[in-house]
VEXDREN-2710 file (C-alpha; in Angstrom, 1 decimal):
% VEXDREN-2710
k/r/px/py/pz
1/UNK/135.9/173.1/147.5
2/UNK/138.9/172.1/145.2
3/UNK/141.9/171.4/147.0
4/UNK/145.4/173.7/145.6
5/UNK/147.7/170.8/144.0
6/UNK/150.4/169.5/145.5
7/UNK/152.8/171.3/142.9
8/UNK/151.4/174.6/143.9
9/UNK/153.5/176.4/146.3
10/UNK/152.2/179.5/148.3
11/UNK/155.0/182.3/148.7
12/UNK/155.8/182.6/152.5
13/UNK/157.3/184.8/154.5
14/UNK/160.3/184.0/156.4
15/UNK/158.2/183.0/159.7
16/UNK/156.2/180.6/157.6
17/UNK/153.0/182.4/156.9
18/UNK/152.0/183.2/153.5
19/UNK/152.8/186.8/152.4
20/UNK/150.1/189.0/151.9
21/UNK/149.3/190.1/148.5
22/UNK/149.2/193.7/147.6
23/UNK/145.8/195.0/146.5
24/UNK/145.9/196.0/142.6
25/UNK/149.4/194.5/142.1
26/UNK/148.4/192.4/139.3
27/UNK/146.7/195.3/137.5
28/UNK/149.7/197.4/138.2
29/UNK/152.2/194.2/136.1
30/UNK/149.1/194.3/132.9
31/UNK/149.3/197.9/132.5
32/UNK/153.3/197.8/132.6
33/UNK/153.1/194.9/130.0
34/UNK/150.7/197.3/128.1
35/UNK/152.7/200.7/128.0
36/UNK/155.8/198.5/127.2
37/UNK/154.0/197.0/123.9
38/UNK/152.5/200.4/123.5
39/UNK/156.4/201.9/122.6
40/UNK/156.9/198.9/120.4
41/UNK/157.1/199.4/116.5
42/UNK/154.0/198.1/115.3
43/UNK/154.5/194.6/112.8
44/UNK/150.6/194.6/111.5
45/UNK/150.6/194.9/107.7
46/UNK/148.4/196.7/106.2
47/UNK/146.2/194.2/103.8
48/UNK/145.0/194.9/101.3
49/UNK/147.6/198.0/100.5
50/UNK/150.6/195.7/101.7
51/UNK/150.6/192.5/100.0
52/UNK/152.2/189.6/102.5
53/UNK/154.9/187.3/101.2
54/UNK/153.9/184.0/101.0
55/UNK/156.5/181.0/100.8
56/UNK/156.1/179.0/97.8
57/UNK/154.6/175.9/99.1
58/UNK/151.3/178.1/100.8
59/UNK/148.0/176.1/99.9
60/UNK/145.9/179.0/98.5
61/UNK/144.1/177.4/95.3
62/UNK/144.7/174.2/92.7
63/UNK/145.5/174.9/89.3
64/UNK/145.3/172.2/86.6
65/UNK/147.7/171.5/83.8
66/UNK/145.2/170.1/81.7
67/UNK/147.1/168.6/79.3
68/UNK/148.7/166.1/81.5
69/UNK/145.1/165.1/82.8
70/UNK/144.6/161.0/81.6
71/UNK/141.2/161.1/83.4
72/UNK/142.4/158.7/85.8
73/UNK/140.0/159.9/88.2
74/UNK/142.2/159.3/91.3
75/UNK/142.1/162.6/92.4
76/UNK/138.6/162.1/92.6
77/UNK/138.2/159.1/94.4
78/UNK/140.9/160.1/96.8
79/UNK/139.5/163.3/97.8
80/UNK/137.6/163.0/101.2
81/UNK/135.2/165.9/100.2
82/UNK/134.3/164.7/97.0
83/UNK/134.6/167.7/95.6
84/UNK/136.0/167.5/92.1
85/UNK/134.2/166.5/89.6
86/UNK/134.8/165.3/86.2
87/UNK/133.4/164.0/83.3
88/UNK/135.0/162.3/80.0
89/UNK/134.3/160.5/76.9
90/UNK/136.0/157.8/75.3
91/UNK/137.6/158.2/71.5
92/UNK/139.1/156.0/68.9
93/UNK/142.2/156.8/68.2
94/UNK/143.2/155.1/64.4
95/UNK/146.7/153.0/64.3
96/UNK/149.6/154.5/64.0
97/UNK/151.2/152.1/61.7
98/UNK/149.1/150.0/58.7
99/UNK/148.2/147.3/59.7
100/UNK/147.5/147.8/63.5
101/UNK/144.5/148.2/65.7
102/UNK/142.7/151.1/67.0
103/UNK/142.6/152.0/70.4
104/UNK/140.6/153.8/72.5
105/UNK/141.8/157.2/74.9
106/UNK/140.1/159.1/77.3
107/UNK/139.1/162.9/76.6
108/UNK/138.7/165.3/79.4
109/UNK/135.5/166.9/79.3
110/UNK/134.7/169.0/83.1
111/UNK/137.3/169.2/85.7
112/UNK/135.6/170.9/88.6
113/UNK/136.7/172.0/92.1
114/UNK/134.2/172.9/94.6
115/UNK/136.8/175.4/97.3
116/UNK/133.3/175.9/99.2
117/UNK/134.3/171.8/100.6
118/UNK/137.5/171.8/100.0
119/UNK/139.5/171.3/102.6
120/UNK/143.0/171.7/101.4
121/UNK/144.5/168.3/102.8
122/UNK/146.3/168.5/99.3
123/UNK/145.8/164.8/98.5
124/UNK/144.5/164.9/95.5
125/UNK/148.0/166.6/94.5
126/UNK/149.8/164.1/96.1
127/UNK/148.2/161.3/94.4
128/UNK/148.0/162.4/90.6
129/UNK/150.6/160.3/88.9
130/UNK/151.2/162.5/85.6
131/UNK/151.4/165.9/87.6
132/UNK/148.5/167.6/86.8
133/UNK/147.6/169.4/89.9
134/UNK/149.8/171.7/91.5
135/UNK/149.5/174.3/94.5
136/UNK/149.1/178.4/93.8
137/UNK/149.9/180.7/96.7
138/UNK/147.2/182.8/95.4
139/UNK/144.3/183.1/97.7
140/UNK/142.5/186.3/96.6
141/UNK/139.3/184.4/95.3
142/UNK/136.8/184.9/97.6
143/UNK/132.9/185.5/96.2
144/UNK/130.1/186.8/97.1
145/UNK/128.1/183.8/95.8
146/UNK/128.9/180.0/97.0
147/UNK/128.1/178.6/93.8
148/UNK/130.7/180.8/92.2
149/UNK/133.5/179.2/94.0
150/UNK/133.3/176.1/91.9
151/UNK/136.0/176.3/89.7
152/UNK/136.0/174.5/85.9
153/UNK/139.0/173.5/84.1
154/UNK/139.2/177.1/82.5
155/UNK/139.0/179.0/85.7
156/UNK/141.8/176.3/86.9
157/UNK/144.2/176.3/83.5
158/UNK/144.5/180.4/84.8
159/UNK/145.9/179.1/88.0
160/UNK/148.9/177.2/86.5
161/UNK/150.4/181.2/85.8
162/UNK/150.6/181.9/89.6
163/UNK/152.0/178.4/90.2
164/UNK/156.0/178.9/91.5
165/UNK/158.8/177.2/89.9
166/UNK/159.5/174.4/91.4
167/UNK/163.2/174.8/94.1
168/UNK/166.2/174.1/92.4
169/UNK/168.0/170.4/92.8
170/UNK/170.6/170.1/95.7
171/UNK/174.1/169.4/93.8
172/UNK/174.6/166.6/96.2
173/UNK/171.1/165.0/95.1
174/UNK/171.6/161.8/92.9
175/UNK/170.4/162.0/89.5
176/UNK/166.9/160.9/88.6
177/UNK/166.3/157.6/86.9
178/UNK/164.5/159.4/84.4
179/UNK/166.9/161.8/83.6
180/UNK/169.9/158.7/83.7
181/UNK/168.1/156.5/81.4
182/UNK/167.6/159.3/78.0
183/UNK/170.6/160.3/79.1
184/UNK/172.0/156.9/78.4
185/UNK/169.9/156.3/75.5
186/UNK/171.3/159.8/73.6
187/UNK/174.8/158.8/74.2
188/UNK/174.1/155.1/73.0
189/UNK/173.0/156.8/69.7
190/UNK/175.9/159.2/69.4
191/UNK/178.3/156.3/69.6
192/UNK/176.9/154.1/66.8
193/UNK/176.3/157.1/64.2
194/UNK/179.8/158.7/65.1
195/UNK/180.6/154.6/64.5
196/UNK/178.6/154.5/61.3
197/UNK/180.2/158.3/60.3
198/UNK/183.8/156.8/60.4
199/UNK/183.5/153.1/59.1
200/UNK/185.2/152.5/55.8
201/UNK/183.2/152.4/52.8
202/UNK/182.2/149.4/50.8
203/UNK/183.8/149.2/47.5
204/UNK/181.6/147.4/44.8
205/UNK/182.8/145.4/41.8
206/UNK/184.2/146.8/38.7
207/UNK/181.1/146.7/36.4
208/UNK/181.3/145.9/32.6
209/UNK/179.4/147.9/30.5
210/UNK/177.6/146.4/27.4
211/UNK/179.8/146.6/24.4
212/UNK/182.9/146.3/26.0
213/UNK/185.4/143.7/25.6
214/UNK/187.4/142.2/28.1
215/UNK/190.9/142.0/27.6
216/UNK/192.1/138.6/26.1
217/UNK/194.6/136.5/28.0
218/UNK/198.3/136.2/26.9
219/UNK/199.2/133.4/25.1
220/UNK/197.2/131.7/22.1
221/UNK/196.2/128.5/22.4
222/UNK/197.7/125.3/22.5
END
């Protein structure tokens, strides 16, 4: 037999005995809690006919902006379901200038996510350095088939429509290195052509044209 805690206190009655409980009492306090809920306004929404409203960052499916995709594959190594697949090929790419060499890029050919192991930790998102994967609220993709839940690139580009915009920047926020440096750059080159716009022009030499003469000297000589 379990001994009550120490922390438990019995009520008592003023001559130290504990009070006797009143049969059904504790039935009687559930049904008041129940009637008192009952002439409550109900909150349930009706889903599907009432959609809910989501806040932006909800983790309902990836979408893939394919065309930032360097098939870097560290989405894929990261993910701790192993459930994104991808395949590439390598291309030579000629030189952009004559006389340089060719180099070699990676083309995206499959970019799969299986949602039957995802587990929606979001790393993959987190780790993509180009931003290629972003979070869509949307989560009205269920199937009646498991192997349909594998998503290609395709069935992910459609994603990137439901993706949010992302929340404005606070006004407080410093500017981004990114955004300092063109920034810097631009007004560096509207300096030197409003420089270039106002310098004088050169004046060249008076020319002689074949045929003339040149005017002769005053004075004979000696």
């Amino acid at each position: 037999m379990s001994r009550p805690s120490p922390d438990h206190h019995t009520p008592a009655a003023p001559s130290g005995r504990p009070r006797p409980s009143i049969p059904g009492s504790g039935l009687a306090k559930g049904l008041a809690v129940t009637l008192r809920t009952m002439t409550r306004k109900t909150v349930t929404q009706q889903y599907p006919d009432a959609q809910p409203e989501l806040p932006p960052r909800t983790r309902g499916v990836i979408g893939l902006f394919e065309e930032n995709c360097t098939v870097c594959m560290l989405c894929a190594r990261e993910c701790p379901d192993w459930c994104i697949y991808i395949d590439s090929h390598k291309e030579t790419v000629p030189p952009a200038a004559p006389g340089g060499r060719e180099r070699s890029r990676n083309v995206l050919d499959r970019f799969a996510i299986d949602f039957s192991l995802c587990m929606y930790c979001g790393i993959c998102i987190e780790v993509c350095p180009f931003d290629a994967l972003f979070w869509s609220p949307e989560f009205e993709y269920a199937e009646t088939d498991i192997h349909e839940l594998t998503h290609e690139r395709d069935k992910l580009r459609e994603w990137m429509w439901t993706v949010p915009a992302p929340p404005a920047l606070d006004p407080a926020a410093e500017e981004p290195k990114e955004v300092a440096a063109a920034r810097k750059t631009a007004e560096k080159l509207a300096a030197a052509t409003r420089a270039e716009s106002t310098a004088p022009a050169a004046t060249a030499p008076a020319s002689t044209e074949p045929g003339s003469t040149e005017p002769e000297p005053e004075g004979g000589d000696a």
